[in-house]
MARPATI-652020 format. One record per atom (N, C-alpha, C): x, y, z; residue in one letter. Coordinates in steps of 0.1 Angstrom, whole numbers, plus 2048, in hexadecimal, padded with zeros to 3 digits. Example, Ala and Ser with C-alpha at 12.3 -4.5 7.8 and 13.67 -1.06 7.14 Angstrom:
8847C784Ea/87B7D384Ea/8847DF84Ea/8807EA847s/8897F5847s/88180084Fs/
END
This chain:
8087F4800x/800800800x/80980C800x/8068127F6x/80D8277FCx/80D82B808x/81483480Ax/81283E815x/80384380Bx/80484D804x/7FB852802x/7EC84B803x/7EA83F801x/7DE83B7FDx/7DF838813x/7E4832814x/7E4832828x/7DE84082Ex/7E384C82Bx/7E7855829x/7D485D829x/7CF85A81Ex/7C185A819x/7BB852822x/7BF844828x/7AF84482Cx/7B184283Bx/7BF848842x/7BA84D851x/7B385984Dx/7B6864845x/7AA86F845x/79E868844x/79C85D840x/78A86083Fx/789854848x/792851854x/78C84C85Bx/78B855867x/77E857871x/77785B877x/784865885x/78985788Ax/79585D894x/7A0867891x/7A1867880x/7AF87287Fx/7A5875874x/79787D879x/79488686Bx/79A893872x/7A189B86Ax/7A28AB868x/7AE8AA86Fx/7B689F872x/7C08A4876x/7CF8A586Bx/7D88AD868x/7E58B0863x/7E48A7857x/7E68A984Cx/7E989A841x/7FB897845x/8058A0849x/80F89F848x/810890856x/809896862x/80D88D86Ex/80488086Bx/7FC880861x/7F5876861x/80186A853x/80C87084Ax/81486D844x/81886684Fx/81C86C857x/82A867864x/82585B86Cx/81885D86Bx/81384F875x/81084486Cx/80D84985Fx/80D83E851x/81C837855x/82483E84Cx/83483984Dx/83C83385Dx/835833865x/83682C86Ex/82B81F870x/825820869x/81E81486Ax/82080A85Bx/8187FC85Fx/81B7F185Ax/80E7F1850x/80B7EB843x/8027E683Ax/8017D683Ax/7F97D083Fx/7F47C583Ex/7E97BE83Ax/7E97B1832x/7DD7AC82Dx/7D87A3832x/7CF79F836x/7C6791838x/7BA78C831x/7BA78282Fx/7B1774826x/7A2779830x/799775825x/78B77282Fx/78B76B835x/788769841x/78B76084Bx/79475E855x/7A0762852x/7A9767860x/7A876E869x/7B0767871x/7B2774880x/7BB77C883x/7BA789884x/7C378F885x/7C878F890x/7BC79189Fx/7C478B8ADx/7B77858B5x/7BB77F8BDx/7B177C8C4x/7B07868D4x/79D7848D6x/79F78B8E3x/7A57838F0x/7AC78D8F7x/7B0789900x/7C178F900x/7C478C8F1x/7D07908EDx/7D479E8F0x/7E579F8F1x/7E77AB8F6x/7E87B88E9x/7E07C28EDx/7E17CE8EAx/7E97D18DEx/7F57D08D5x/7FE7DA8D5x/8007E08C8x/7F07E48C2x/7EF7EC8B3x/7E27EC8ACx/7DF7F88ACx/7D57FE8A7x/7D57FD896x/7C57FD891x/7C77F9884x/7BE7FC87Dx/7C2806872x/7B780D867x/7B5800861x/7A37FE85Ax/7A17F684Dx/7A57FF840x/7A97FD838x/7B080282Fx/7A37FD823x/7A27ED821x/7967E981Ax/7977DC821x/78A7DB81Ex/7827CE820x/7797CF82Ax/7747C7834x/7727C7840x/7737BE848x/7727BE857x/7777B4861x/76B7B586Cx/76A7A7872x/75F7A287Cx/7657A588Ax/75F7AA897x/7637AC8A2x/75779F8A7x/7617938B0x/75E7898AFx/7637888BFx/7597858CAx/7567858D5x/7547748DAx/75D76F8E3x/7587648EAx/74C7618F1x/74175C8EFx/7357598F5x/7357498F4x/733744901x/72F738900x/73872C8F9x/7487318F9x/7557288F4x/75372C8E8x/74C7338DEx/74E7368CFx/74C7448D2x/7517488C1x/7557538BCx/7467568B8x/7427688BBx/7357698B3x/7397798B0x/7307788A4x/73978689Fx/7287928A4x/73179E8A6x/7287A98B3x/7297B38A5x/7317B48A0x/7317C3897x/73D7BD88Cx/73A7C8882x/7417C4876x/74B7D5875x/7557D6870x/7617E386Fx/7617E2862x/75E7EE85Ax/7627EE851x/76B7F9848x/76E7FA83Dx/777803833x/77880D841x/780818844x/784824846x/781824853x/78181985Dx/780818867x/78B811873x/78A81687Cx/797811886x/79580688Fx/79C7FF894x/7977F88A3x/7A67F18A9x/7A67F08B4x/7B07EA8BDx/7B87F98C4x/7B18088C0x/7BA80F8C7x/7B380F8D7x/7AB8058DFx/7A68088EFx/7B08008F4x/7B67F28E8x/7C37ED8F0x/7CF7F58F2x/7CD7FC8E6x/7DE8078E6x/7DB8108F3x/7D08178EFx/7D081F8FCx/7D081D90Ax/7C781490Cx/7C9810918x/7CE804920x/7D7802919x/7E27F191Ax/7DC7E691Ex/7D37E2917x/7C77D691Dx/7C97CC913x/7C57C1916x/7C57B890Bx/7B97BD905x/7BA7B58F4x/7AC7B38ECx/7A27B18F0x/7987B88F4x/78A7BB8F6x/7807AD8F2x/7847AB8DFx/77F7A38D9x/78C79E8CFx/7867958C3x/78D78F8BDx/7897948ACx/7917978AAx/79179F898x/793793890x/78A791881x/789787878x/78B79086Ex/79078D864x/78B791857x/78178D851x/77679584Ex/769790848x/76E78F83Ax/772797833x/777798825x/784799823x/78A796818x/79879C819x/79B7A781Ex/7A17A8821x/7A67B682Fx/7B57C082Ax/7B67CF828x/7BE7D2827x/7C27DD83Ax/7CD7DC83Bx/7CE7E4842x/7D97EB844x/7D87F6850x/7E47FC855x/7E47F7865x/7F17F5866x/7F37F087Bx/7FB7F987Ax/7F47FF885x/7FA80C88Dx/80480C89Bx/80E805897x/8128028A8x/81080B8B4x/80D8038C0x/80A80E8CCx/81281B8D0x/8228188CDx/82E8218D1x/82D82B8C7x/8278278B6x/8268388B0x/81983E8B1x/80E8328B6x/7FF83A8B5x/8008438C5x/80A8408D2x/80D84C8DAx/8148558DCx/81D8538D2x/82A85D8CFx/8208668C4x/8188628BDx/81086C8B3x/80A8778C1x/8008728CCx/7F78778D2x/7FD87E8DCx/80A8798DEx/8148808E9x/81888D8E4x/81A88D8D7x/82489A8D2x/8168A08C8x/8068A38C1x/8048A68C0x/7F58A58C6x/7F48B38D0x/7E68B78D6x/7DC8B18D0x/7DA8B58C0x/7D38B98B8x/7CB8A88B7x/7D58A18B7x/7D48958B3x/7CC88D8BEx/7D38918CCx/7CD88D8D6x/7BE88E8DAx/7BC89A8D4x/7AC8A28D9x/7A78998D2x/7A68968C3x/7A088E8B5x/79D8828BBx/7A58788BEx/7A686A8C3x/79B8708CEx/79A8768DEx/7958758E7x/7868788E2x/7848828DCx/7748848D5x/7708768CDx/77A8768C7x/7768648BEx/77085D8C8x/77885E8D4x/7758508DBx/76B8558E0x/76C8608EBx/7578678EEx/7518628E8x/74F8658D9x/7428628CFx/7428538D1x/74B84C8CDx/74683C8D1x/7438398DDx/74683E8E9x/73F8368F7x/73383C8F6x/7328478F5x/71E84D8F2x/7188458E6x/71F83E8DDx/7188378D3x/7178288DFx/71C8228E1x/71E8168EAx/7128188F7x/7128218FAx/70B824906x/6FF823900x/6FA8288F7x/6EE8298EFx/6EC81B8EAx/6F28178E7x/6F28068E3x/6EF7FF8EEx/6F47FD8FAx/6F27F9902x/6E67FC90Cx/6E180A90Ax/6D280C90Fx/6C7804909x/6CB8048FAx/6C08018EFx/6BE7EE8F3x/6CC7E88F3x/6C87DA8F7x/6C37D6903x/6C77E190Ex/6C07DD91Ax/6B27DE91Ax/6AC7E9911x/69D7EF911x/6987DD90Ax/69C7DD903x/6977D28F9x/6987C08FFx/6A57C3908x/69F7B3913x/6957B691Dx/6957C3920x/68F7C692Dx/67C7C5924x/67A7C6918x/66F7C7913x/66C7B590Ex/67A7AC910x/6787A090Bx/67379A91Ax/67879C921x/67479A930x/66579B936x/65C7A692Dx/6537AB931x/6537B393Bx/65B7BE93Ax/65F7CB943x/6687CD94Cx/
END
């Protein structure tokens, strides 16, 4: 993959919109392009933390242990990020990433996605509003399925 085409679609992904094309170069060129087959794993949950990762193309399954199997909760796709709650807050894998389709990507290692957020404000603020809007999206998800057992329950 280019820098420039990497380059293009952290801009249009949600976490680094509006920020610098140059520092978004610098976090390109410090990061890795990698591919996966439909049907692989990129990591499993549980696994440790250590890289954040634009879909560049295709899409990938976030794949949750319930019950000794894998069940897929949400699908990621084109121009979207996931594994930065490991980076940021040094936890293992939440869940387990599949490739639903062939998968392009960028891995972001942890050491330049904090060295990016350490040395530019700008960048920092962007990520922390990102992440706001997703826990108020999650929160709202989580109200909606509780209304809807609490209605399967009969009140």
């Amino acid at each position: 993959m280019s820098l420039n085409k990497a380059v293009e679609a952290m801009q249009q992904t949600p976490i680094f919109a509006g920020i610098d094309p140059k520092r978004l170069r610098l976090l390109a060129f410090m990061s890795e392009s990698l591919t996966y087959r439909a049907g692989e794993l990129l990591f499993d949950q549980g696994d440790e933390g250590d890289s954040a990762f634009v879909v560049i193309d295709g899409s990938a399954s976030v794949l949750i242990n319930i019950g000794g199997e894998k069940k897929e909760v949400a699908v990621i796709g084109s121009k979207q990020i996931f594994g930065e709650m490991a980076v940021l807050c040094d936890i293992p894998r939440t869940a387990a990433i599949g490739a639903k389709s062939d998968l392009e990507v960028l891995r972001i290692d942890r050491d330049a996605f904090l060295k990016l957020l350490s040395e530019f404000t700008e960048v920092s603020l962007q990520v922390m509003r990102f992440l706001a809007a997703r826990l108020e999206a999650t929160t709202k998800d989580l109200g909606a399925a509780q209304a809807e057992i609490n209605d399967l329950k009969g009140g």
